[in-house]
N, C-alpha and C positions, 0 to 999 in steps of 0.2 A: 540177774541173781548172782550169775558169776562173777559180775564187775564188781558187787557189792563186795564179795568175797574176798576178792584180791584187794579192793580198797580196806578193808578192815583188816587184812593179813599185814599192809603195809605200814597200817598206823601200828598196830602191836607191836613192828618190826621196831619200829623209829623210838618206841617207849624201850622197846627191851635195851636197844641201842645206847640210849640216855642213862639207863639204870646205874651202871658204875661210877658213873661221872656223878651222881643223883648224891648216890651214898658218899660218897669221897667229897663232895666239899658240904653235905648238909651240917650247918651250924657254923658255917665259916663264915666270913664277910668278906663283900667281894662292892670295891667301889668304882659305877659307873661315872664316868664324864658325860654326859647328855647334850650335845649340840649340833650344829650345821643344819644339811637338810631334813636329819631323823627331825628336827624342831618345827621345820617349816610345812613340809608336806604332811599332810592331813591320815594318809594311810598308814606312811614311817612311823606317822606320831603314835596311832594306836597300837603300831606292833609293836614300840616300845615300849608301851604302859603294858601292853599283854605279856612279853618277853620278863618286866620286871616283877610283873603281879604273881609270874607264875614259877620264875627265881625265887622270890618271898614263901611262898605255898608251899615249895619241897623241901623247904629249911636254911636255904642260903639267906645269911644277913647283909640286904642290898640296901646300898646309901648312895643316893642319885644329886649328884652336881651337875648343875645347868649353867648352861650360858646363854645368850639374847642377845650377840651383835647386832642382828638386821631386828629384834626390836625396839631396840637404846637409836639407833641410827634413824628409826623411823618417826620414833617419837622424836629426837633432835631437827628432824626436818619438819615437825610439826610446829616446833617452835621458832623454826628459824633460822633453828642454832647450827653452825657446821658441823661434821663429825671430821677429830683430826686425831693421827694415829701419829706415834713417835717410836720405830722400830719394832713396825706392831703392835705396839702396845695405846691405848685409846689416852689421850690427852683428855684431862679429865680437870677441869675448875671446879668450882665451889656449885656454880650454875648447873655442869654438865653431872654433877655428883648426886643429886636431887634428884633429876632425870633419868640416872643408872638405879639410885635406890629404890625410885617410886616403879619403874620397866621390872628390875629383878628378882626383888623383895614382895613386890606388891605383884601385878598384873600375871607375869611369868611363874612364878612360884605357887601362887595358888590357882594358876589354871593347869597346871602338871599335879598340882596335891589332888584338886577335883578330879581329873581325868582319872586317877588310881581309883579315887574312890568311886564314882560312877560307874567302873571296869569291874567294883568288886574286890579290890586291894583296899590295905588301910596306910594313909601314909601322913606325916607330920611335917607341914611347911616351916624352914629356918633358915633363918640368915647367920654367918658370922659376928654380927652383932648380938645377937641372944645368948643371954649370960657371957657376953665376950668370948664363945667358941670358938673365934678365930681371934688373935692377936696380932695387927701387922704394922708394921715401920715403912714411913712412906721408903720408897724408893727414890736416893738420891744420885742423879746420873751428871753426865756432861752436858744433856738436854731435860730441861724440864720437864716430867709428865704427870705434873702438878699431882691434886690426890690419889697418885695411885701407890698401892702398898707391896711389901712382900713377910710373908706372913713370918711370923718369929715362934708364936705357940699353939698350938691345938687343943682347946681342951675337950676330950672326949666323952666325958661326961653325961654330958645333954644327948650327946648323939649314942652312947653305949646304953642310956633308958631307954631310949626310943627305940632301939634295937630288941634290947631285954624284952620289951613290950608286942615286940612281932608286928612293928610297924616300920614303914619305908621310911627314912627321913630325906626330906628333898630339902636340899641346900640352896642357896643363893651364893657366890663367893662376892660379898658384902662383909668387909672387915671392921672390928673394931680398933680405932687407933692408939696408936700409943707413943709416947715421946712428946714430940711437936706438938701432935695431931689426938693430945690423948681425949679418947669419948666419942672422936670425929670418924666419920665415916670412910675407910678407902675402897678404892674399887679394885680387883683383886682377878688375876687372871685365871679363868675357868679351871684349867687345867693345872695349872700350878696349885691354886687349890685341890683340886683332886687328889693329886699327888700325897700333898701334908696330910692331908684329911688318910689317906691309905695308911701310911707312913703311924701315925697315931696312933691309930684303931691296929696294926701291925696286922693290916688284910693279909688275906690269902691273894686276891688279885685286884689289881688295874686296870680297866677298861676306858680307852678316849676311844668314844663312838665320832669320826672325821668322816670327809669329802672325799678320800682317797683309799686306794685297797691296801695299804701299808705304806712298808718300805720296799720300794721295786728297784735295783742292782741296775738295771735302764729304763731310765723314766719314758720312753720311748716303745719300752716293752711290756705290757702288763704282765704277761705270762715271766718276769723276773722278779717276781714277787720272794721277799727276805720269809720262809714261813717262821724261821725259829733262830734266835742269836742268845750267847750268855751276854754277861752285865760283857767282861773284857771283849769278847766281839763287836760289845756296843760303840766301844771305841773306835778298834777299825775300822769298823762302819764311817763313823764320824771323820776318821783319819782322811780314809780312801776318800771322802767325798760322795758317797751314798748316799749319808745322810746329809740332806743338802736343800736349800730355801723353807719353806716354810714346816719340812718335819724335823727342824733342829731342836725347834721348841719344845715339839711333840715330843721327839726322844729324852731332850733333857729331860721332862717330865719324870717320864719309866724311869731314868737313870734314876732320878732324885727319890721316888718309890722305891725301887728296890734297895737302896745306898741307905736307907730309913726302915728296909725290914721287911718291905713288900715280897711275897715269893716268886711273883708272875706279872709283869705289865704288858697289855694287849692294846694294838692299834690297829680297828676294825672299821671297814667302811659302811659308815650308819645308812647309805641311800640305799642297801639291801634290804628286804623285806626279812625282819627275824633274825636282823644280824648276831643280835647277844645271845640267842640259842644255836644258833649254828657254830658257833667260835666256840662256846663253851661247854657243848652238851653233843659234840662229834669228833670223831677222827682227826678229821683233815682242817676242821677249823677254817677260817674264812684270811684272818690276815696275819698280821707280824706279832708274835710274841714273845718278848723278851723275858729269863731268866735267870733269878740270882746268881 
Protein backbone atom coordinates (compact mmCIF):
# COMPACT_ATOMS: atom_id res chain seq x y z
CA UNK A 1 0.00 0.00 0.00
CA UNK A 2 2.75 2.27 0.85
CA UNK A 3 4.74 1.39 -2.46
CA UNK A 4 1.65 2.35 -4.25
CA UNK A 5 1.78 5.68 -2.45
CA UNK A 6 5.14 6.68 -3.04
CA UNK A 7 4.68 5.58 -6.70
CA UNK A 8 1.63 7.83 -7.28
CA UNK A 9 3.41 10.71 -5.17
CA UNK A 10 6.24 10.24 -7.79
CA UNK A 11 4.20 10.43 -10.96
CA UNK A 12 2.30 13.72 -9.57
CA UNK A 13 5.83 14.90 -8.73
CA UNK A 14 7.10 14.46 -12.43
CA UNK A 15 3.55 16.03 -13.90
CA UNK A 16 3.86 18.96 -11.45
CA UNK A 17 7.48 19.12 -12.58
CA UNK A 18 6.50 19.37 -16.46
CA UNK A 19 3.72 21.92 -15.80
CA UNK A 20 5.75 25.20 -16.52
CA UNK A 21 7.50 23.96 -19.39
CA UNK A 22 3.61 22.41 -20.35
CA UNK A 23 2.44 26.11 -20.34
CA UNK A 24 5.30 27.94 -21.88
CA UNK A 25 5.56 26.33 -25.05
CA UNK A 26 1.80 25.13 -25.57
CA UNK A 27 0.72 26.39 -29.05
CA UNK A 28 4.26 26.62 -30.18
CA UNK A 29 5.85 24.45 -32.88
CA UNK A 30 8.57 22.53 -32.02
CA UNK A 31 10.27 20.54 -35.15
CA UNK A 32 11.53 16.93 -34.58
CA UNK A 33 14.26 15.27 -36.77
CA UNK A 34 13.31 11.47 -36.27
CA UNK A 35 16.24 8.95 -37.01
CA UNK A 36 19.22 6.46 -36.25
CA UNK A 37 18.34 3.86 -33.73
CA UNK A 38 15.00 5.72 -32.25
CA UNK A 39 13.95 4.38 -36.09
CA UNK A 40 15.28 0.89 -35.76
CA UNK A 41 14.73 -0.52 -32.43
CA UNK A 42 11.33 -1.49 -31.79
CA UNK A 43 10.93 0.02 -28.04
CA UNK A 44 12.85 3.67 -29.10
CA UNK A 45 10.26 3.50 -31.87
CA UNK A 46 7.20 3.56 -29.54
CA UNK A 47 8.68 5.92 -27.15
CA UNK A 48 8.90 8.13 -29.91
CA UNK A 49 5.32 7.95 -31.17
CA UNK A 50 4.35 8.20 -27.35
CA UNK A 51 6.82 11.33 -26.54
CA UNK A 52 5.31 12.94 -29.94
CA UNK A 53 1.51 11.96 -29.37
CA UNK A 54 1.74 13.29 -25.99
CA UNK A 55 3.68 16.75 -27.18
CA UNK A 56 0.65 17.01 -29.63
CA UNK A 57 -2.11 16.48 -26.61
CA UNK A 58 -0.73 19.35 -24.27
CA UNK A 59 -0.72 21.81 -27.19
CA UNK A 60 2.87 21.89 -28.60
CA UNK A 61 2.66 22.04 -32.67
CA UNK A 62 4.97 18.95 -33.55
CA UNK A 63 6.10 18.31 -37.20
CA UNK A 64 8.31 14.98 -37.48
CA UNK A 65 11.02 14.71 -40.21
CA UNK A 66 12.39 11.28 -40.76
CA UNK A 67 15.15 9.66 -42.29
CA UNK A 68 15.66 5.72 -43.58
CA UNK A 69 19.31 5.26 -44.26
CA UNK A 70 19.62 1.43 -43.19
CA UNK A 71 16.13 1.26 -45.04
CA UNK A 72 17.10 2.86 -48.58
CA UNK A 73 20.54 0.66 -48.09
CA UNK A 74 18.37 -2.31 -47.49
CA UNK A 75 16.19 -2.16 -50.15
CA UNK A 76 19.40 -1.23 -52.58
CA UNK A 77 20.99 -4.42 -51.41
CA UNK A 78 17.80 -5.99 -52.49
CA UNK A 79 18.22 -5.05 -55.66
CA UNK A 80 21.53 -5.32 -56.13
CA UNK A 81 22.27 -1.98 -56.27
CA UNK A 82 25.46 -0.57 -54.15
CA UNK A 83 24.83 2.14 -51.63
CA UNK A 84 27.63 4.97 -52.47
CA UNK A 85 27.94 8.04 -50.26
CA UNK A 86 29.98 11.12 -51.57
CA UNK A 87 31.08 13.19 -48.20
CA UNK A 88 28.27 11.84 -46.56
CA UNK A 89 25.98 12.58 -48.61
CA UNK A 90 24.15 9.33 -50.62
CA UNK A 91 25.06 9.26 -54.28
CA UNK A 92 21.97 9.14 -55.70
CA UNK A 93 21.06 8.26 -59.83
CA UNK A 94 17.94 8.21 -61.49
CA UNK A 95 17.65 4.26 -60.47
CA UNK A 96 18.78 4.96 -56.75
CA UNK A 97 16.05 7.99 -56.62
CA UNK A 98 13.06 5.55 -57.12
CA UNK A 99 14.24 3.43 -54.47
CA UNK A 100 14.74 6.50 -51.95
CA UNK A 101 11.19 7.80 -53.15
CA UNK A 102 9.33 4.53 -52.97
CA UNK A 103 11.56 3.53 -48.91
CA UNK A 104 10.64 7.24 -47.66
CA UNK A 105 7.73 8.49 -49.23
CA UNK A 106 5.88 5.21 -49.30
CA UNK A 107 7.08 2.31 -46.82
CA UNK A 108 8.67 4.71 -43.97
CA UNK A 109 6.25 7.53 -43.96
CA UNK A 110 3.20 5.82 -43.59
CA UNK A 111 4.49 3.23 -41.22
CA UNK A 112 5.37 6.25 -38.76
CA UNK A 113 1.88 8.06 -39.77
CA UNK A 114 0.03 4.46 -38.72
CA UNK A 115 2.25 4.04 -35.57
CA UNK A 116 0.65 7.63 -34.33
CA UNK A 117 -2.49 6.71 -35.18
CA UNK A 118 -2.65 3.12 -33.68
CA UNK A 119 -0.99 4.99 -30.48
CA UNK A 120 -3.89 7.30 -30.43
CA UNK A 121 -2.32 10.56 -32.30
CA UNK A 122 -3.62 11.93 -35.41
CA UNK A 123 -0.91 12.55 -37.95
CA UNK A 124 -0.68 13.53 -41.80
CA UNK A 125 1.93 11.65 -44.20
CA UNK A 126 3.98 14.14 -46.61
CA UNK A 127 6.69 14.40 -48.84
CA UNK A 128 8.41 17.66 -50.17
CA UNK A 129 6.80 17.03 -53.30
CA UNK A 130 3.19 17.78 -52.10
CA UNK A 131 1.91 20.92 -53.48
CA UNK A 132 5.89 21.53 -53.93
CA UNK A 133 6.41 22.13 -49.93
CA UNK A 134 9.77 21.87 -50.39
CA UNK A 135 11.76 23.54 -53.30
CA UNK A 136 15.29 22.36 -54.04
CA UNK A 137 18.23 22.97 -56.62
CA UNK A 138 20.24 20.02 -57.18
CA UNK A 139 23.47 20.31 -55.58
CA UNK A 140 26.30 21.17 -57.67
CA UNK A 141 29.75 20.10 -56.16
CA UNK A 142 33.37 19.11 -57.53
CA UNK A 143 31.92 15.47 -57.15
CA UNK A 144 28.97 14.49 -58.51
CA UNK A 145 26.10 13.32 -56.10
CA UNK A 146 23.81 13.14 -58.99
CA UNK A 147 20.00 13.96 -57.67
CA UNK A 148 20.53 15.18 -54.63
CA UNK A 149 19.20 18.58 -53.82
CA UNK A 150 19.49 21.51 -51.37
CA UNK A 151 16.38 23.14 -50.71
CA UNK A 152 15.88 26.82 -51.87
CA UNK A 153 11.99 27.28 -50.54
CA UNK A 154 9.51 26.16 -47.95
CA UNK A 155 6.34 26.55 -48.47
CA UNK A 156 4.50 26.37 -45.21
CA UNK A 157 1.29 26.17 -45.98
CA UNK A 158 0.38 22.65 -46.39
CA UNK A 159 2.21 22.00 -43.27
CA UNK A 160 0.60 25.31 -41.08
CA UNK A 161 -3.19 23.34 -42.12
CA UNK A 162 -2.16 20.34 -40.85
CA UNK A 163 -1.05 22.03 -37.86
CA UNK A 164 -4.10 24.46 -37.62
CA UNK A 165 -5.93 20.89 -37.79
CA UNK A 166 -4.13 19.49 -34.59
CA UNK A 167 -2.55 16.92 -36.51
CA UNK A 168 1.22 15.69 -36.71
CA UNK A 169 2.52 16.19 -40.06
CA UNK A 170 5.25 13.46 -40.84
CA UNK A 171 7.47 14.53 -43.51
CA UNK A 172 9.56 12.60 -45.97
CA UNK A 173 12.69 15.11 -47.00
CA UNK A 174 11.68 14.23 -50.77
CA UNK A 175 12.09 17.45 -52.87
CA UNK A 176 10.41 18.89 -55.50
CA UNK A 177 13.03 20.02 -58.33
CA UNK A 178 13.56 22.98 -59.93
CA UNK A 179 15.86 24.43 -62.65
CA UNK A 180 17.44 21.47 -64.37
CA UNK A 181 15.48 19.04 -62.49
CA UNK A 182 12.26 20.94 -62.57
CA UNK A 183 8.97 18.41 -61.52
CA UNK A 184 11.94 15.71 -60.78
CA UNK A 185 12.46 14.40 -57.78
CA UNK A 186 15.68 15.17 -55.21
CA UNK A 187 16.79 13.44 -52.32
CA UNK A 188 17.24 15.82 -49.57
CA UNK A 189 19.20 15.38 -46.47
CA UNK A 190 17.18 14.56 -43.27
CA UNK A 191 18.39 17.12 -41.22
CA UNK A 192 18.91 19.79 -43.39
CA UNK A 193 15.44 19.57 -44.08
CA UNK A 194 14.63 19.85 -40.65
CA UNK A 195 16.29 22.64 -40.38
CA UNK A 196 14.34 24.78 -43.36
CA UNK A 197 11.33 23.29 -42.50
CA UNK A 198 12.02 25.12 -38.63
CA UNK A 199 13.41 27.97 -40.11
CA UNK A 200 9.77 28.50 -42.22
CA UNK A 201 7.39 27.69 -39.69
CA UNK A 202 9.85 30.27 -37.51
CA UNK A 203 9.67 27.25 -34.61
CA UNK A 204 10.25 27.74 -31.16
CA UNK A 205 12.61 24.70 -31.31
CA UNK A 206 14.90 22.08 -33.08
CA UNK A 207 15.36 18.66 -32.28
CA UNK A 208 17.91 16.07 -34.39
CA UNK A 209 17.14 12.88 -32.28
CA UNK A 210 21.19 11.24 -33.19
CA UNK A 211 23.44 8.14 -32.12
CA UNK A 212 25.26 10.25 -29.66
CA UNK A 213 24.79 12.26 -26.25
CA UNK A 214 25.66 15.65 -28.06
CA UNK A 215 28.63 17.59 -28.30
CA UNK A 216 31.20 16.24 -25.76
CA UNK A 217 34.49 18.77 -25.22
CA UNK A 218 36.44 15.02 -25.20
CA UNK A 219 35.03 12.61 -27.19
CA UNK A 220 36.81 10.13 -24.92
CA UNK A 221 34.86 11.62 -22.08
CA UNK A 222 31.05 11.28 -21.97
CA UNK A 223 30.72 13.12 -18.82
CA UNK A 224 32.18 16.41 -21.08
CA UNK A 225 29.06 16.72 -22.47
CA UNK A 226 28.54 20.75 -24.18
CA UNK A 227 24.90 21.17 -22.06
CA UNK A 228 24.25 24.68 -23.38
CA UNK A 229 26.30 27.11 -26.22
CA UNK A 230 24.86 30.58 -27.86
CA UNK A 231 24.66 30.65 -31.88
CA UNK A 232 28.69 32.74 -31.38
CA UNK A 233 29.81 29.93 -28.98
CA UNK A 234 28.61 27.74 -31.76
CA UNK A 235 31.46 28.86 -33.58
CA UNK A 236 34.14 28.29 -31.25
CA UNK A 237 33.09 25.32 -30.84
CA UNK A 238 33.65 24.71 -34.51
CA UNK A 239 36.92 26.82 -34.30
CA UNK A 240 38.37 24.87 -31.25
CA UNK A 241 37.69 21.70 -33.09
CA UNK A 242 34.81 20.19 -30.72
CA UNK A 243 32.72 20.27 -33.08
CA UNK A 244 34.33 17.75 -35.19
CA UNK A 245 33.59 14.45 -37.73
CA UNK A 246 30.34 13.76 -38.15
CA UNK A 247 28.62 16.46 -35.76
CA UNK A 248 29.59 19.20 -38.13
CA UNK A 249 26.62 18.52 -40.01
CA UNK A 250 24.66 18.08 -37.12
CA UNK A 251 25.75 21.68 -35.94
CA UNK A 252 25.49 23.24 -39.18
CA UNK A 253 22.11 22.21 -39.12
CA UNK A 254 21.21 24.29 -35.55
CA UNK A 255 23.36 26.94 -36.84
CA UNK A 256 21.19 27.15 -40.19
CA UNK A 257 17.86 27.11 -37.74
CA UNK A 258 18.61 29.47 -35.54
CA UNK A 259 20.32 32.00 -38.50
CA UNK A 260 16.55 31.53 -40.06
CA UNK A 261 14.65 32.44 -36.69
CA UNK A 262 14.66 29.11 -34.78
CA UNK A 263 14.87 30.04 -30.90
CA UNK A 264 16.44 26.66 -29.57
CA UNK A 265 18.30 23.81 -31.57
CA UNK A 266 18.57 20.54 -29.60
CA UNK A 267 20.95 17.52 -30.24
CA UNK A 268 19.70 14.64 -28.25
CA UNK A 269 20.65 10.97 -28.07
CA UNK A 270 17.47 9.02 -29.54
CA UNK A 271 18.78 5.32 -28.08
CA UNK A 272 17.32 6.75 -24.65
CA UNK A 273 14.03 5.60 -23.80
CA UNK A 274 11.80 9.03 -23.75
CA UNK A 275 14.39 11.17 -24.95
CA UNK A 276 12.19 14.18 -26.34
CA UNK A 277 10.48 14.29 -22.89
CA UNK A 278 13.35 14.34 -20.79
CA UNK A 279 15.14 17.21 -22.90
CA UNK A 280 12.13 19.10 -23.14
CA UNK A 281 9.92 18.82 -20.26
CA UNK A 282 12.99 18.95 -17.27
CA UNK A 283 15.79 20.71 -15.67
CA UNK A 284 18.65 19.17 -16.65
CA UNK A 285 17.72 18.12 -20.08
CA UNK A 286 19.58 15.14 -21.72
CA UNK A 287 21.89 16.79 -24.39
CA UNK A 288 23.31 19.90 -26.28
CA UNK A 289 21.33 22.77 -26.90
CA UNK A 290 22.00 25.59 -28.68
CA UNK A 291 20.59 29.19 -28.60
CA UNK A 292 20.02 32.30 -30.55
Amino acid sequence: MQENSISNSGRADVLIHALPYIRRYRGKTFVVKYGGNAMINEDLKAGVIEDVILMSCVGIRTVLVHGGGPEIAAMLKKTGKESRFVNGLRYTDEETMEIVQMVLCGKVNKEITGLIGRAGGRAIGLCGIDGAMLKARRIRRDEDLGLVGEIETVDAVVLNSVLDAEAIPVVSPVAFGIGEDEGKALNINADTAAARIAAALQAEKLVLMTDVRGILRDLGDPDSLVKSASRPELEELRKEGVISKGMIPKAECCALALDGGVKKAHIIDGRLPHALLIELFTDEGIGTMFTA
